[in-house]
C-alpha positions in Angstrom: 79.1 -70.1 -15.8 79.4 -68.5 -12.8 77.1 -66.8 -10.7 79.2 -63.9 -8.4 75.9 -63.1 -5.7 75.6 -67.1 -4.9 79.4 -68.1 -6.0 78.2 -70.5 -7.3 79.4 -72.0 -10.6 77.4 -74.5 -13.3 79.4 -76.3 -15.8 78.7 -75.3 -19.2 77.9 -79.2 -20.4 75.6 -79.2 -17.8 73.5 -76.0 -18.8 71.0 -77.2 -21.4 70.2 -80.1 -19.0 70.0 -78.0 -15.9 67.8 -75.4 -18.0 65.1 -78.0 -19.4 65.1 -79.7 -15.9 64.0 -75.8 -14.8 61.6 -75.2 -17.2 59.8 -78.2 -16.7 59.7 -78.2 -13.0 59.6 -74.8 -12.3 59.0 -73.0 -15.7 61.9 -71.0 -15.1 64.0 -70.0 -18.2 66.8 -68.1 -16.8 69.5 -70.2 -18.0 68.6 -69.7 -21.4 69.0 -65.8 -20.5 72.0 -65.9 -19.0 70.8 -65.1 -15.6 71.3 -67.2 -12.4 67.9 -69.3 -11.6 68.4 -68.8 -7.6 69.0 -65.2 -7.0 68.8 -63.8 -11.0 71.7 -61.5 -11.2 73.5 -62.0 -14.6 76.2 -65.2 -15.1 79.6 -64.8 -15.8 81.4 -66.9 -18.8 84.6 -67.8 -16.7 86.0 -68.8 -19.8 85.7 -65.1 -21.4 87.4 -63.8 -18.3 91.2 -62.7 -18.8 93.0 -64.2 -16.4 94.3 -62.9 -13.5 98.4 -61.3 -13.7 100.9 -62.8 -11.0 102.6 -60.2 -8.8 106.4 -60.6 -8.5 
């Protein structure tokens, strides 16, 4: 997941320990909505993302 305010990206085998580590420090569950715990604009799925064409 990547976040494209902070670029910043989280691994997706970390995210469900990364999200009960925030809820039970912090009681923050924007993991679990998809949005980006620092700043809260939504993540992006890298892996969803087309990727980019080469130019000949």
């Amino acid at each position: 997941m990547y976040c494209p305010r902070c670029d910043r990206t989280i691994k997706k085998d970390d995210l469900d320990q990364l999200n009960q580590e925030l809820k039970k420090k912090f009681d923050v569950d924007s993991l679990e909505r998809g949005n980006c715990p620092v700043c809260g604009t939504a993540l992006i799925d890298r892996s969803k993302v087309p990727a980019k064409k080469e130019l000949r």
